[in-house]
N, C-alpha and C positions, 0 to 999 in steps of 0.2 A: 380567665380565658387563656388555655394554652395556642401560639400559633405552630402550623405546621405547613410553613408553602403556602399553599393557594385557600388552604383548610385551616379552622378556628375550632377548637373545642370549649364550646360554652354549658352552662347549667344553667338549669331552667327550673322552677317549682325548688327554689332554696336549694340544688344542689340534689335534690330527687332522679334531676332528667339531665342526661349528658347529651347533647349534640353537637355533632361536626355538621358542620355548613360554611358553605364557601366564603373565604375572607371578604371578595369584593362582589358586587349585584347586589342581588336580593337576600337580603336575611331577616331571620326571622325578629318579628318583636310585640308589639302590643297587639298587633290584632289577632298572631296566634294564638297569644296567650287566654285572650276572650273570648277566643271561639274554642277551644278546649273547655275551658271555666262552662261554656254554657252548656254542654256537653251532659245530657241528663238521661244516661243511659241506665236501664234497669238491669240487673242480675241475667245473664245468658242472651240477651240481648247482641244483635250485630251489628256494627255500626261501619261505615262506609264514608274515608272522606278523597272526594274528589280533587284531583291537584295539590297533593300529601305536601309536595318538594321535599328536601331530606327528614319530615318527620316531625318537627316541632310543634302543632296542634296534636297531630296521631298520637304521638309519643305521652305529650303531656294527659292529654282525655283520658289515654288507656291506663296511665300512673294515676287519674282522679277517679278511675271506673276500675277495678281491680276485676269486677264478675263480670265485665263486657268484651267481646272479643272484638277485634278494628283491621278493616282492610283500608290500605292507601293505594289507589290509584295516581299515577304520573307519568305523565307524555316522556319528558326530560331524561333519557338514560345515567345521564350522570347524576343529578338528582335521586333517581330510586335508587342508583348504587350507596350513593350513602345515606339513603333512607331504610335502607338494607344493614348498611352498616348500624347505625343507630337503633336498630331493634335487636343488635348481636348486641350492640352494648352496655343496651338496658338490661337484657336477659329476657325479652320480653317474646322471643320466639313462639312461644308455645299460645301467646294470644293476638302478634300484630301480626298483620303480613301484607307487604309491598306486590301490589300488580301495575308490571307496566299495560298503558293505555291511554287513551286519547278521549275528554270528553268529546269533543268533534264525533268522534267515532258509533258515538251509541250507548248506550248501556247495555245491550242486547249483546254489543261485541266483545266485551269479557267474560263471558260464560258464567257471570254469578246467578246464582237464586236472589229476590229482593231481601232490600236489608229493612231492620226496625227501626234504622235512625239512619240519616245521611247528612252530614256537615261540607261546609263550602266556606273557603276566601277565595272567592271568584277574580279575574283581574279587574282592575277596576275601570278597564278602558276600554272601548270595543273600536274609535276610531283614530287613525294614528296622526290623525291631523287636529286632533283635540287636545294634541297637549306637546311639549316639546320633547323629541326623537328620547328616550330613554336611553342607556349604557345598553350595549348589543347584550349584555348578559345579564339582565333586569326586561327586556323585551317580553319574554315568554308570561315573565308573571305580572305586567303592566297591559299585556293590552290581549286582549281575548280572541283568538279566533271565531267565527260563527258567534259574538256577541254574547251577552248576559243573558239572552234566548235559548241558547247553546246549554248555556248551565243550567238554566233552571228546566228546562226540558229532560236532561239528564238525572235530574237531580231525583225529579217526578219520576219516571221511570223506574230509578232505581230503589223508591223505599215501596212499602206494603204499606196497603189499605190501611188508616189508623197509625202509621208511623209518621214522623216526628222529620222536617227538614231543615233545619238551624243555617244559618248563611251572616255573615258579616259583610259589609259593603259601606259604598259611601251613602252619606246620609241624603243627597242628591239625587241620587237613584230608586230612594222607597216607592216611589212610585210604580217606574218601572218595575220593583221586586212585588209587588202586593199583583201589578197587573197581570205579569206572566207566571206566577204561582196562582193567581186565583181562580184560575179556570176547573181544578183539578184539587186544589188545595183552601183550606182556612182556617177557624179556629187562631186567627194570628195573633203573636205576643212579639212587640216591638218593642224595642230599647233601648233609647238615645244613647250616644256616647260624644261627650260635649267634653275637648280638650282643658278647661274650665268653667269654674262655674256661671260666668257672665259672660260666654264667647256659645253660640250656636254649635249644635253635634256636628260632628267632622263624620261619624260614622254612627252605623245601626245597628242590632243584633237583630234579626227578625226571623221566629220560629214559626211553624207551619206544621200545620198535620194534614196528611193527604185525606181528602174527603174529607174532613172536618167541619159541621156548621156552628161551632159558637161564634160568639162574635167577636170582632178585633179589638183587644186590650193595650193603649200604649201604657207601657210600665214605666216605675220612677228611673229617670236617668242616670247612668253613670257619668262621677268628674274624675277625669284624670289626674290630673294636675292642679296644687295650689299657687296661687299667684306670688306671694310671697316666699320669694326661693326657689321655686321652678321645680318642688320635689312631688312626688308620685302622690295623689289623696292618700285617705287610710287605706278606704276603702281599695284603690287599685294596687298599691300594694301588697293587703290581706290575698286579691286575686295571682298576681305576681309571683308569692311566695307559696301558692298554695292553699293558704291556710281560708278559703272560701271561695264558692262558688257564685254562678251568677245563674240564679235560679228562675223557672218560669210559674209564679204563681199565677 
């Protein structure tokens, strides 16, 4: 990690992915790195992630999907700027591209065609009296305006018929994610993510294909973490570095 001021340049996927992102707030870590990993985008395919921040799911997805092209949307101007910057850095101009914009806003109000896959780390709060006041500069990505409604409403919008909407969240919330995706969406593949192996999922992976009717599949859980030593599973690791994905059989 080089510091620079207010800016940190870290690697991501073993040194594959550089990003700068802000020393204090929100920074990225395990849950982008899962929602990249699950990121199962085919050859010419277009993928779309809502609330990009400087780039670390985008970046990493688009270093795991080499044939797929990625647009990041984010409200936060300072944010896209070096989400901007992070795609000068990779080299990756020629397939990511940063738009600012507001899920609030619509899907309609970025002028895109729909995409074949759209990904989401939504905030995980929608009311500010459910949890203690956050750091002014962690606000934006803790707590949601127009709620998990918001998202997943946008989310719908934005992919095509038969395409694919991947979302990480808490695991508290699946409810609410299966209810305001199932209107419109199914075919569901969920996927515990249980801090160890004997402590309840902290978080879910849950993929969705718009208009979808198979039926809902929970898949084997991922462990983060072993108890003995506090070090990463293989398994999350292997995702960590790269070297595997977290796939939707």
């Amino acid at each position: 990690m080089a510091d620079q001021g207010d800016v940190t340049t870290d690697r991501l996927l073993d040194g594959r992915v550089l990003l700068r992102q802000p020393a204090r707030g929100y920074r990225a870590g395990m849950d982008a790195a899962l929602l990249a990993a699950a990121c199962d985008a085919r050859p010419g395919e277009r993928v779309l992630e809502a609330g990009c921040g400087p780039g670390a799911a985008l970046l990493a997805a688009a270093v795991r999907r080499p044939e797929a092209r990625f647009v990041g949307i984010e409200r936060d101007s300072a944010a896209a700027a070096l989400a901007r910057e992070n795609v000068a850095l990779n080299g990756l101009g020629e397939r990511v591209e940063i738009v600012d914009g507001d899920v609030q806003a619509g899907f309609k109000a970025l002028g895109q065609p729909v995409f074949d896959a759209v990904m989401a780390n939504p905030p995980f709060f929608d009311d500010p009296n459910a949890l203690l006041a956050p750091a002014e500069e962690k606000t934006g990505a803790w707590l949601a305006d127009g709620g998990l409604e918001a998202w997943t409403g946008f989310l719908l919008k934005a992919v095509r018929e038969g395409g694919t909407i991947t979302v990480i969240h808490r695991a508290d919330r699946l409810a609410d994610l299966l209810a305001l995706l199932g209107g419109k969406a199914g075919s569901f593949r969920v996927r515990p993510i249980h801090p160890f192996a004997d402590a309840p999922a902290k978080r879910v992976l849950v993929r969705a294909v718009k208009t979808g009717k198979a039926p809902l599949a929970l898949l084997p859980a991922l462990v983060l973490h072993e108890r003995e030593g506090g070090k990463h599973s293989a398994a999350a690791e292997a995702i960590l570095r790269g070297e595997a994905d977290l796939g939707w059989p």
